[in-house]
C-alpha positions as CSV (number, residue, x, y, z in Angstrom):
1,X,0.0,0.0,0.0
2,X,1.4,3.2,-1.0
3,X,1.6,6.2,0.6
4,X,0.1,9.5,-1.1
5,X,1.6,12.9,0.5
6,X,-0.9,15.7,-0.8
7,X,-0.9,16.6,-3.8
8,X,-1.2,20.2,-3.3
9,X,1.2,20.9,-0.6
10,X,0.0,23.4,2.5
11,X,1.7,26.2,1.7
12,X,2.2,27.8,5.0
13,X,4.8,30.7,3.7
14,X,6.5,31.1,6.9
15,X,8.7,34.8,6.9
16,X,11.4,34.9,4.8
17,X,14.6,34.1,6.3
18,X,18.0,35.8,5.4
19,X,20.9,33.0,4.9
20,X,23.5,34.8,3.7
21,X,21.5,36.6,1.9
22,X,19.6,34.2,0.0
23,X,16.0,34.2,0.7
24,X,14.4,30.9,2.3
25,X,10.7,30.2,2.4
26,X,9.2,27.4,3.9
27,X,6.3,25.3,3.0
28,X,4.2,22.6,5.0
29,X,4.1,19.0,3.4
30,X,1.5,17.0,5.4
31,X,1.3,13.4,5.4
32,X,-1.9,12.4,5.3
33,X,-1.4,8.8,6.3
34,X,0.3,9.6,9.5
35,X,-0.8,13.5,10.0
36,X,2.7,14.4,10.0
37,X,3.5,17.6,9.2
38,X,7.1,18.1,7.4
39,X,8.7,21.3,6.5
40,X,10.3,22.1,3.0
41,X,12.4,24.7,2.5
42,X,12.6,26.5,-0.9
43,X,15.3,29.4,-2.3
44,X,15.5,30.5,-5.7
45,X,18.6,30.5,-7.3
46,X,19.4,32.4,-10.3
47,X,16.9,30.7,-13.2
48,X,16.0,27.8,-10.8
49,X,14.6,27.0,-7.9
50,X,16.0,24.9,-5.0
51,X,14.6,22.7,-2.3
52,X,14.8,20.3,0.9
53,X,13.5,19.1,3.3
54,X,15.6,19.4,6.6
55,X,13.3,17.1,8.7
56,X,14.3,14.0,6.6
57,X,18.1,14.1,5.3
58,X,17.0,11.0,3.0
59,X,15.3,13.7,0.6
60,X,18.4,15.4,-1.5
61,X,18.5,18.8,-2.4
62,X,16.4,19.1,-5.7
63,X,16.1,21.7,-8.4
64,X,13.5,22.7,-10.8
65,X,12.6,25.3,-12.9
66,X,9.7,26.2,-11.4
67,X,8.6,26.5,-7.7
68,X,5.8,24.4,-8.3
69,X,7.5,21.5,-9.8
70,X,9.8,21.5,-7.3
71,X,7.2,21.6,-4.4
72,X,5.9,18.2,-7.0
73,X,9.5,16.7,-6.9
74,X,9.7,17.2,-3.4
75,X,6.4,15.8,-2.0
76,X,7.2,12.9,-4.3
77,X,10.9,11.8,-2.8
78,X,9.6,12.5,0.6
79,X,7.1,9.8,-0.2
80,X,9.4,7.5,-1.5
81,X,11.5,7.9,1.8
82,X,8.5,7.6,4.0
83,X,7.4,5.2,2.3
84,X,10.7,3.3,2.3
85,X,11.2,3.8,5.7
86,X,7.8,1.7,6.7
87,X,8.8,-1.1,5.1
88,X,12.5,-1.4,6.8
89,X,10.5,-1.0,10.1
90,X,8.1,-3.9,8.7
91,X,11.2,-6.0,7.9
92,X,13.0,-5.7,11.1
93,X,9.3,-6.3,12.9
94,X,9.1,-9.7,10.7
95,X,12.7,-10.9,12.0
96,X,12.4,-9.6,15.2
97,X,9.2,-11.6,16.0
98,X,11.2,-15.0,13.8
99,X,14.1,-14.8,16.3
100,X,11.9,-14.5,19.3
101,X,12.9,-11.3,20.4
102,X,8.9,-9.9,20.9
103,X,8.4,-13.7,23.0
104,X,8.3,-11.8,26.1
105,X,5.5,-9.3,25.3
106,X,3.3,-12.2,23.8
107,X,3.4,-13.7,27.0
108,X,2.8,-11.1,28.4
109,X,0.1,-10.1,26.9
110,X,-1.6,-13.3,27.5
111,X,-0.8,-12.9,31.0
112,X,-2.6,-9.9,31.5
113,X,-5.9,-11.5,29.4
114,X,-6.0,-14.4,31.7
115,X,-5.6,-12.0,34.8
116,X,-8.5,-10.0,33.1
117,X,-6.2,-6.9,32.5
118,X,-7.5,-6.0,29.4
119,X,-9.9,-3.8,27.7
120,X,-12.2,-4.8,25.0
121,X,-11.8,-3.1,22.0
């Protein structure tokens, strides 16, 4: 199952900051699947426009021509490293529970239902 950022990012223009002189404005991505909220920076430079997300070092600085396309290009690697991400943590979930290492909190658990210690969802 894939994960879809929004496709038209929230663009919550935040003041412009001065980085040694260059002009930085930030945008709001928001991941809808999670509700997290992740913050891409944006400069132009000369004819182009450049962008990254400092939140998640995974997504490279990108250039495009336009801001737009490079809000696009953006929304899409930071999906791809989301979504990435998830499935390493599914992975090492699968081989942690095939080496036993989540035993204890099975156990556990079924502790706690025999003891009545539970909640009915």
């Amino acid at each position: 199952m894939g994960r879809v950022i929004t496709e038209q990012p929230t663009e919550k223009v935040v003041p412009e900051q001065q980085v040694k002189n260059k002009h930085i404005l930030t945008f709001e991505i928001t991941d809808p699947e999670w509700g997290e909220a992740y913050t891409a920076s944006v400069r132009k430079k000369l004819d182009r426009w450049c962008g990254w997300i400092p939140e998640v070092p995974e997504v490279d600085t990108c250039e495009e021509t336009t801001k737009e396309t490079l809000l696009t290009t953006l929304k899409d690697k930071l999906s791809e490293v989301l979504e990435a991400r998830a499935d390493a943590w599914d992975k090492q979930i699968e081989e942690d529970i095939k080496a036993g290492k989540l035993e204890h909190l099975r156990k556990e658990a079924l502790e706690d239902i025999k003891a009545g210690r539970f909640t009915d969802l």
